[in-house]
N, C-alpha and C positions, 0 to 999 in steps of 0.2 A: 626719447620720451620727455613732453615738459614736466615744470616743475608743479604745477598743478595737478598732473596723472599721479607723479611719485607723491606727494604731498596726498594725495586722496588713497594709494595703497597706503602708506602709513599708517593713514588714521583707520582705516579700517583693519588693519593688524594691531592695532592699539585694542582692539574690540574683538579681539578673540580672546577666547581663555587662555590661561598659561603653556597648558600641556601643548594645545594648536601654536603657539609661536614657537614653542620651542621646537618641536616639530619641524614648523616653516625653515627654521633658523637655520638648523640640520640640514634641510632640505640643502637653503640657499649655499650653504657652506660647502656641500661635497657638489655642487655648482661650478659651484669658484674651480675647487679644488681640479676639478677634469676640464674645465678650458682652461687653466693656466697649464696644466701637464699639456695638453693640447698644442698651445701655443710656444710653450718651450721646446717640444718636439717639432715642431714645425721649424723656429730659428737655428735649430742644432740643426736639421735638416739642408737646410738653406746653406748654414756655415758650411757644412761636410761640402756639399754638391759646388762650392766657390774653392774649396781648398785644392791649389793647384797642386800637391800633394798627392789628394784623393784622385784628382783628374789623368794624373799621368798614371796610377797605378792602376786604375780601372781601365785607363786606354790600353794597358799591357797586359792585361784579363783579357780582354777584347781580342788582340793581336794572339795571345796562347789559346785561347777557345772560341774559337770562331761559329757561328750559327750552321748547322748545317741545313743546306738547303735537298 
């Protein structure tokens, strides 16, 4: 988004009542708040699935309980 879009939401949040921004504010906040848990989940994720650690022990989960077909 340029800075002329954000520049133009601003001013028009400048021109809501108080109780509406604060609202908004709320809003934007528990936003934030569930894509950074999101994304934190996601890099813990990533770490786990790299840890050669994790890789051998699930390769040995794998080898004890095999699929049956």
């Amino acid at each position: 988004m340029n800075a002329a879009t954000l520049d133009h939401i601003a001013d028009e949040v400048d021109r809501l009542p108080l109780p509406d921004r604060l609202w908004l504010l709320e809003r934007l906040v528990r936003s934030l708040r569930r894509d950074t848990a999101r994304r934190a989940s996601d890099a813990d994720l990533a770490a786990m699935a790299a840890d050669p650690d994790i890789r051998r022990e699930l390769a040995e989960i794998d080898r004890e309980f095999p699929l049956a077909a």
